[in-house]
N, C-alpha and C positions, 0 to 999 in steps of 0.2 A: 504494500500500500504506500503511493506516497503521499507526502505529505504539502500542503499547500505552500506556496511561496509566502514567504512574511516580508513586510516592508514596513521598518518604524525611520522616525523623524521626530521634528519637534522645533519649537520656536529659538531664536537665538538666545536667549537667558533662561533654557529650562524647565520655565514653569506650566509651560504645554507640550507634552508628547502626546504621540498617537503612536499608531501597531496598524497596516492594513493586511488582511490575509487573503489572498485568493490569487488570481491573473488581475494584473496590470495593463489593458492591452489600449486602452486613449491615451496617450497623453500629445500634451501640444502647445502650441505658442497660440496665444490671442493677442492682436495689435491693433483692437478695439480702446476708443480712448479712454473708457471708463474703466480696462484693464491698465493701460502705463498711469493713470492717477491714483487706481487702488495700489499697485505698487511700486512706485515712485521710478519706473522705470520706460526703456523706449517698448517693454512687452512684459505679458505674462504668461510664465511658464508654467502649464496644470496640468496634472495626473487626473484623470477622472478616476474614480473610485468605483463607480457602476459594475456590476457582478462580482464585487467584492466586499470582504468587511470591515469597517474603519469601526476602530476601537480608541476613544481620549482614554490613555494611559496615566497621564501627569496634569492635574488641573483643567480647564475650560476656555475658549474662547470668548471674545468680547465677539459682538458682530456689528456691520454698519450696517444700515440696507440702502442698496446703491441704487436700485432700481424696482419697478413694482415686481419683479419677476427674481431678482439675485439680491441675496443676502452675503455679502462680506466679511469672513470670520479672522481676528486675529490676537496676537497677546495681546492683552492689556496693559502686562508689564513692561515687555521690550519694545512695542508694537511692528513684530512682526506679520507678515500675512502671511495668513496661512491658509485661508477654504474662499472658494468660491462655491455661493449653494442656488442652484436652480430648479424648475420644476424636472427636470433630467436627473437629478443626483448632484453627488457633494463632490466636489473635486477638489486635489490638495495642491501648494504651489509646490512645486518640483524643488525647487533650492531646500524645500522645509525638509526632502526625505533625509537620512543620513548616508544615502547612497543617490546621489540625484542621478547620475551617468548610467543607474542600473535601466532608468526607462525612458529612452532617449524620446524625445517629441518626434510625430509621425505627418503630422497636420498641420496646417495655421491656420487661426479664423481671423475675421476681421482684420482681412487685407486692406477697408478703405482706410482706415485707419495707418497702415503701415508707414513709418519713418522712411522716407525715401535711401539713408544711409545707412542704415541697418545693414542691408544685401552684402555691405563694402566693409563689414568692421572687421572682417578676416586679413585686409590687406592691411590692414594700421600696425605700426611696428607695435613688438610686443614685450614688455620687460617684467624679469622676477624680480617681488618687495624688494630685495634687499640692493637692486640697482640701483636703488632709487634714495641710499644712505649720503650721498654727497650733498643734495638737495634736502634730506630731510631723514637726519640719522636716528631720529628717534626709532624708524623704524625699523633698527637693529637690537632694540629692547622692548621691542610688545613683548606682555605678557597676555595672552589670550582668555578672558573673563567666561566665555564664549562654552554655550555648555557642549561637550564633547559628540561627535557622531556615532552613539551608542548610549542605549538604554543603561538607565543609573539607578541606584533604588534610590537616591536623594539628591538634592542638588538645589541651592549650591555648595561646593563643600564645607567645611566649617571654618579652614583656615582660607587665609585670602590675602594676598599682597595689598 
């Protein structure tokens, strides 16, 4: 017998995980503008959850409702995003999994929306943090607050810089 695929995540300060269990098989980019506003970004990247089971492991969502039809879930504490909820099912944003690369997007919606330079952002040169210590060496001392890409039984820990 095997056993179902598991896929956990959670917000960036910890205080909401989830666990989804089953196939993964939607996931995608929307470049609709009410998706680059709900995440501060040129897109949003969601896993839809649909024939699968999403379990809150670690605390609860805050939610906004963005429209008459989608509700908007995210921390309350870090204010991450994290769900987009329709009458179709709940979908998670991708960066939230702890494995985002495990369910590559397949689809884009809301093309009219799409950033004309988006298409090009492969060709921009690309540099690792620590190139970038000449200009701004602090960040050769991050210490990462950041809770880890793995389920914890608690968090945050007790000690802390």
């Amino acid at each position: 017998m095997t056993q179902a695929a598991s896929h956990s995540g959670g917000c960036q300060c910890g205080a909401v995980r989830f666990r989804v269990t089953g196939v993964l098989a939607d996931s995608s980019i929307c470049h609709c503008r009410m998706c680059q506003k709900a995440f501060g970004a040129y897109y949003a990247p969601l896993i839809s959850t649909r024939g699968a089971q999403l379990e809150w492991t670690r605390g609860a969502t805050k939610t906004f409702r963005s429209s008459n039809f989608a509700t908007r879930g995210f921390c309350g504490d870090c204010g991450t995003p994290l769900t987009y909820e329709a009458p179709d099912g709940v979908a998670i944003a991708a960066g939230a999994f702890d494995d985002p690369a495990a369910v590559p997007p397949t689809v884009q919606f809301g093309t009219e929306g799409k950033l004309a330079f988006v298409d090009h952002l492969h060709t921009l040169p690309g540099h690792r943090t620590e190139e970038d210590a000449e200009a701004a060496p602090f960040v050769l001392e991050i210490v990462s607050y950041q809770h880890p890409d793995h389920d914890t039984a608690a968090w945050p820990p007790e000690t802390r810089r």
